[in-house]
Phi, psi and omega in degrees: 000137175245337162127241180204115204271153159302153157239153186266180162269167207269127177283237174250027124346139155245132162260171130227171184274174178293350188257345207097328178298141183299152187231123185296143159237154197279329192192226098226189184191176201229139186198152167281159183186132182246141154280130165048266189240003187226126200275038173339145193208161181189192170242126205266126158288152171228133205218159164227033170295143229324263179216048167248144177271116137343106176232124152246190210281356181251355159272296202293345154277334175286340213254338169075033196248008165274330188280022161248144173285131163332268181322354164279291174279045164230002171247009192247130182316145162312311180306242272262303197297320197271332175314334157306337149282135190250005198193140186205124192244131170240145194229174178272172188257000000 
């Protein structure tokens, strides 16, 4: 848990969810985070759109998750995915 980050406000960015609909974002904020062993940093948006997690497209390529089939991660629970981030630091953006 990191606890409750400043949030900036959210830049001109769109999200939407997997069906299309759009998804507000509340804020963001700028934080580190390592995979397994290699230390990676961004920027996280926050949203309180239903009860799905927000991955946008500069996590999911730093993260090496476009050279995976759809069907690996979508059959595997989330809770099993994230343990693999071992760290997560939030600063202001």
């Amino acid at each position: 848990m990191i606890g409750s980050p400043r949030l900036t406000q959210a830049t001109a960015i769109s999200a939407v969810s997997f069906t299309g609909d759009p998804v507000p974002l509340q804020g963001k904020f700028k934080c580190t985070y390592r995979l397994i062993s290699k230390p990676l940093s961004g920027i996280c948006n926050v949203s309180s759109y239903g009860n799905s997690n927000l991955l946008g497209a500069e996590w999911i390529e730093k993260l090496g998750l476009f050279d995976q089939p759809f069907n690996k991660l979508q059959d595997e629970p989330a809770v099993r995915s994230s343990r693999s981030v071992s760290f997560l630091n939030a600063s202001d953006a």
